[in-house]
N, C-alpha and C positions, 0 to 999 in steps of 0.2 A: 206325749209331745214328740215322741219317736215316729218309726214306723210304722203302720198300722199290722203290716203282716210281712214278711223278708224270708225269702229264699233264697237261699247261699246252696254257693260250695255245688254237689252234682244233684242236687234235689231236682224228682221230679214231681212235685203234688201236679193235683186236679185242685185249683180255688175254685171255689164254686157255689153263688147263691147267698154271697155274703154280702154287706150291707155296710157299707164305711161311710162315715158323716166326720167332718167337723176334727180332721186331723190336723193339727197346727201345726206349722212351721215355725222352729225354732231359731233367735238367733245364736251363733255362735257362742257367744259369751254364757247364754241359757244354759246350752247342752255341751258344748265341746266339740269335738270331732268323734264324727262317725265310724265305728269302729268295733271292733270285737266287744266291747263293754257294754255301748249302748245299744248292741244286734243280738247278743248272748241273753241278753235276761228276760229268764221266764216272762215275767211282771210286765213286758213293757211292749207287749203287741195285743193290748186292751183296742178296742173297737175305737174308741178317741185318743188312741195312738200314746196314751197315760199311763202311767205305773200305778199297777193296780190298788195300793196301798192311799195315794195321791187321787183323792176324787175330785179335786180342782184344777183345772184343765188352765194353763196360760193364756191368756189373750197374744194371738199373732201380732205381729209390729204392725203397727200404724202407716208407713210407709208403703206404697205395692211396688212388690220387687218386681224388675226388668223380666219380659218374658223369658229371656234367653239366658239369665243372671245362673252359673250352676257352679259357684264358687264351692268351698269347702263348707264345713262345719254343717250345723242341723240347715241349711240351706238345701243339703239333698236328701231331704229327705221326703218319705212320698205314702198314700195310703198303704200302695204295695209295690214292694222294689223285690226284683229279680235283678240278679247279680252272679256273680263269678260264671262259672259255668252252664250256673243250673236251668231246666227247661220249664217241660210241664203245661199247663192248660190253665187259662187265666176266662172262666165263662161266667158270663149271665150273674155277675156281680151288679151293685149299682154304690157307684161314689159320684159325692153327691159335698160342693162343698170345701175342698181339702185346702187347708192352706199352702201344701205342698205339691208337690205332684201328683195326682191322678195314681199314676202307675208308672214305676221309672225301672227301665230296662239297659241293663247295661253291663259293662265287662263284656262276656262271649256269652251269654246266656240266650239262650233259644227258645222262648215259650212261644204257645200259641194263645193270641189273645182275641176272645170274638162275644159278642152276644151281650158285651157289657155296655152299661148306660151311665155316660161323664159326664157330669152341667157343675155351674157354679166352680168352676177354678179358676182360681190367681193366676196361678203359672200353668205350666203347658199340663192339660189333663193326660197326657199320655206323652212320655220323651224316651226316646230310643238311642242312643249312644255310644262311644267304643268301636264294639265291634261286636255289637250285638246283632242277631239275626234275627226276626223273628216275622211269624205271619200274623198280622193284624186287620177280624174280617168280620162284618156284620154288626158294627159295635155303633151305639147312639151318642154321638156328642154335642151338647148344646147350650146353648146360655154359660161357654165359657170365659173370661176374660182373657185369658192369656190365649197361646193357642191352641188348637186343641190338637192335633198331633204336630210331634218336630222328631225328624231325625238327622240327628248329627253325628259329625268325627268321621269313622269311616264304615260305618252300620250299613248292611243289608237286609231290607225287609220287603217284607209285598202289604202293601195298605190297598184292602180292595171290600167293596161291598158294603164300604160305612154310609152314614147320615151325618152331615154336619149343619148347621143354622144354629145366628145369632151368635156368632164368634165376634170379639172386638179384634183380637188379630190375627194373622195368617189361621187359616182353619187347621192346612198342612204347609209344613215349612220343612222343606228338604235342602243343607245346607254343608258346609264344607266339603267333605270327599265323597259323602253318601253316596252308593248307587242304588235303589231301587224301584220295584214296582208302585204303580200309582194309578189303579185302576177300577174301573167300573164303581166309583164312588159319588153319592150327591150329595153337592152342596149347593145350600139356598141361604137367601136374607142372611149374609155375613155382612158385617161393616169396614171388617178387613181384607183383606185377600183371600182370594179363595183357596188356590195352591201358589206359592212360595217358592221358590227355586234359585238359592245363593251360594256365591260362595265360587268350589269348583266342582260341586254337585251333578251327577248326570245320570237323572233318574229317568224311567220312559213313565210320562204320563199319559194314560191311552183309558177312552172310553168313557169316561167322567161326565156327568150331565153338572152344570154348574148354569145356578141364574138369580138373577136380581141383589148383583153386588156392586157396593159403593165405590171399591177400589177393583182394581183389575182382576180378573175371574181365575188367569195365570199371567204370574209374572215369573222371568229367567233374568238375573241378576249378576253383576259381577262376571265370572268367568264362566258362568252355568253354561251344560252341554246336555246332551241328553236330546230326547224324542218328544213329540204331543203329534201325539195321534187321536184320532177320529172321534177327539170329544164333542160335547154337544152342549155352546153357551145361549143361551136365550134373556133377551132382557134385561143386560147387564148395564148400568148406567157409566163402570169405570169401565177401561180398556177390556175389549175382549181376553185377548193375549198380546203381552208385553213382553220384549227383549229390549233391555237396558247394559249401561255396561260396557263390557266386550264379548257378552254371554252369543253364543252360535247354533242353539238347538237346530233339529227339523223340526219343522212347524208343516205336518201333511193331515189331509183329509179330515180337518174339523171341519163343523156346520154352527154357522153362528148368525143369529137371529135377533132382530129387534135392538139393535147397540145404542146406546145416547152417544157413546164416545167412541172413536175409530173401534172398527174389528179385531186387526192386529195393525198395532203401534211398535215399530224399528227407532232405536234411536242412542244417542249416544254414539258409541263406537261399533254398536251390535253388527252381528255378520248373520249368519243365518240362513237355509232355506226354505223357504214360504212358497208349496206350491200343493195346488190341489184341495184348495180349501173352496167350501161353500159360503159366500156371504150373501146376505141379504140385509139388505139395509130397511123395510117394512117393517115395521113389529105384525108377524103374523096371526098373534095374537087377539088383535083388535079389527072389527070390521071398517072404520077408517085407515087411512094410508097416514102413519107416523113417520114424521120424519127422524131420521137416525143420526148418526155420525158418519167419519170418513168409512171406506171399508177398510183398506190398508195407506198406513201414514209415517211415510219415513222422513226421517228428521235427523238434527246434528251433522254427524259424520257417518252415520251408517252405512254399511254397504250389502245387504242383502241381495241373497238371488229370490228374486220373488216372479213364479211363472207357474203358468198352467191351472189358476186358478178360478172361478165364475163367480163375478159380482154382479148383485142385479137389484134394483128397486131403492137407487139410492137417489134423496135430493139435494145432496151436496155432492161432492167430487167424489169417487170410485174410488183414484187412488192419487194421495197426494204427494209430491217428492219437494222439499223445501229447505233450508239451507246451504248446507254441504252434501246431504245426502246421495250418494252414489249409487253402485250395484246395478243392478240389471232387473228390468221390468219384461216380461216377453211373454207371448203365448199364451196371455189371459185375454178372458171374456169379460168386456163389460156390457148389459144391457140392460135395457128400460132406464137410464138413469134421464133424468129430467135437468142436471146439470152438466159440466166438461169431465166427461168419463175419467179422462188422465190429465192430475193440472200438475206443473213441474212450478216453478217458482223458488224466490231468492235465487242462491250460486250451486243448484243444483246440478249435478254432474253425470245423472244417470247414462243409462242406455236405455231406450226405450224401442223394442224394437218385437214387429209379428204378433201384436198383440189386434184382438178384433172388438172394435168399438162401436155401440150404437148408441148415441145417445138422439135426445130431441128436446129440441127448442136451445141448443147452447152446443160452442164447441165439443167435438169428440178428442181432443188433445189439445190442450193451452198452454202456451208456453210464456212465461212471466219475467219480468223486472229484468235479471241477471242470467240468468240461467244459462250452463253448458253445455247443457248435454247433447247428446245425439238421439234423435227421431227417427226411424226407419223403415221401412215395410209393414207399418198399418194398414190396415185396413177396415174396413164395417160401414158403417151410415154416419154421417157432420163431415166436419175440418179440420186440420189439423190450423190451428190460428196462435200467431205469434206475434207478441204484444210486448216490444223494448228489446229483446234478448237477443242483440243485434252477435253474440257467439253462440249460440245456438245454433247444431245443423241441423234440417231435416231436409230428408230427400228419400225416394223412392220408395213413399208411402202410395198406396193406393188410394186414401184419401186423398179431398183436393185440400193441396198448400197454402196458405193464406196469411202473407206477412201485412199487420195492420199498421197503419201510423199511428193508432192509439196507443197512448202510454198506458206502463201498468196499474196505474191508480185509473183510467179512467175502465178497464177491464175490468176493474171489480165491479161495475154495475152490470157483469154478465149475472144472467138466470144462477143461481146458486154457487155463484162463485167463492165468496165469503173467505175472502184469500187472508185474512188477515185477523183471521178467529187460529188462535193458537190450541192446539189440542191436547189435555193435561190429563186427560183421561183417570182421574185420581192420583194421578200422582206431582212431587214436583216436577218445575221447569227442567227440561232440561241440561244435562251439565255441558259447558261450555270444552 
């Protein structure tokens, strides 16, 4: 009800080809605190984690502990925990099951961990910690409950070249100080997040293929910074990429394909810049034309610089700017869209400005209810049309101007306008 296998101190083993099932996690009161007593004895890194003497193994608590729960006592403990210093090679194992952790890495310890196959855990199949370093690559994770990798504290690691599906939450969750790499990894059919990013975390995640998740494929949270580069999301029904928060990544050169819910979703207090990205609103997938989500949709208080991006094949709005939302829109492409390329709405405050619009059959820029913002040097195929938003300036666009006397409630019966579908993208409403 320990361990299943613990390297301490400056150990370098090779683990290799072992087989861990069904190591319980104990609670405190069971075992104590983890410690030289319970790490020292011969006896007690039996395969079901029991003292060998003890062939009747405890039943885990009835309870499921909180993914991220890494209190004291038998709570940390794990099939196979690397600690203090020690490095070494963690391969081609397969745990299966644990009611602890997968594999728990922490203190300063350095392994390399690759090749190994994690399903069936409570808690996080693999948690990284401390100030631990380590490279984690090629490794199968599935049908976890918790998630299935987390690094936390102020850890440096490279997670590259996994498989993850059928996580219930975050697949990878990169959180507090962490910085690391977050690359060339797929994940599919999760129910939770696909990559996680909380805290003051600022990992660069780059090259990841991620598709057909419930909740948003990445999400940057809280004060999260960091990079997302040139991943590739297809078929996502929650947000493509999500900045919540006051989090500020670069969000450059993804390609994101088939979305039910916006592409990238700005919101909160999020900053950010968003530029160079591919979206499509089609699911290319399919030889009919699906309708998608927004492509990019900022909301709350956000202030993004969002520019130089190509949207195309959408039949709702391109890009939506609606409460408070500010920042700057510029130098993107929207085309083929069959609704109002750029619709502003509510007390929108943007800058809208050098952006090139084609849409057909409905506004090329709409301007709605409240809204303040400024309009300018557009250009492409429509109009720029403005419905209530008697503060709203536009001028010296190269589209033609077109202030209507319709109000904004009778605007929504434009072609795909649907001003008043709120986009939750899996996640809650927005925080006020």
């Amino acid at each position: 009800e320990g361990f299943g296998i613990l390297v301490m101190n400056s150990a370098k083993p090779t683990i290799e080809g072992n087989c861990l099932r069904n190591n319980r996690r104990c609670t405190p009161e069971a075992t104590g605190a983890v410690g030289a007593d319970a790490a020292g004895d011969p006896n007690g890194a039996g395969e079901g984690g029991a003292r060998a003497q003890d062939t009747t193994a405890r039943r885990p608590p009835t309870r499921r502990a909180p993914a991220d729960e890494g209190a004291g006592g038998g709570n940390k403990r794990a099939a196979i925990a690397i600690k203090d210093c020690a490095a070494g090679i963690v391969r081609r194992n397969c745990l299966e099951e644990n009611g602890g952790y997968g594999i728990l890495v922490c203190n300063s310890a350095r392994p390399t961990i690759e090749g190994n196959i994690l399903s069936g855990h409570v808690r996080p199949a693999l948690a990284i910690r401390d100030q631990a370093d380590c490279i984690v690559r090629g490794n199968q994770l599935h049908n976890n409950q918790g998630y299935g990798i987390v690094v936390g504290d102020s850890a440096r690691s490279t997670i590259e070249e996994n498989d993850f599906s059928k996580h219930a939450q975050p697949a990878i969750a990169v959180r507090e100080r962490s910085e690391c790499a977050v690359r060339n990894n797929r994940l599919q059919n999760n129910s939770g997040f696909g990559i996680l990013v909380c805290g003051s975390a600022r990992p660069r995640v780059e090259c990841n293929r991620i598709s057909d998740h419930t909740m948003p494929a990445i999400a940057f949270v809280d004060q999260a910074a960091g990079i997302v580069w040139g991943n590739i999301l297809e078929n996502n029904s929650g947000y493509g990429i999500a900045l919540c928060g006051t989090a500020r990544p670069l969000v450059q050169g993804n390609k994101i394909t088939g979305h039910k819910s916006a592409a990238i979703a700005v919101r909160d207090q999020a900053e950010g810049v968003i530029q160079e990205n591919s979206i499509c609103g089609v699911c290319s997938s399919t030889p009919e034309a699906i309708s998608c989500g927004y492509g990019i949709y900022v909301c709350g208080s956000a202030q993004p610089i969002v520019q130089r991006n190509t949207l195309r094949g959408h039949r709702v709005s391109a890009v939506v700017l609606r409460e408070q939302a500010g920042g700057v829109v510029r130098e993107n492409k929207v085309e083929d869209n069959s609704a109002p390329g750029i619709m502003i709405l509510g007390e929108a405050r943007s800058i809208v400005e050098d952006n090139t619009v084609n849409s057909v059959d409905a506004p090329a820029i709409l301007v709605l209810e409240n809204a303040r913002c400024l309009v300018r040097g557009n250009n492409g195929v429509g109009e720029v049309l403005v419905c209530g938003a008697t503060q709203a300036v536009v001028r010296d666009n190269i589209l033609k101007e077109h202030h209507s006397e319709a109000t904004a409630f009778e605007a929504m019966n434009i072609k795909g306008v649907c001003g008043s579908k709120v986009c939750d993208g899996g996640l809650p409403p927005p925080s006020e």
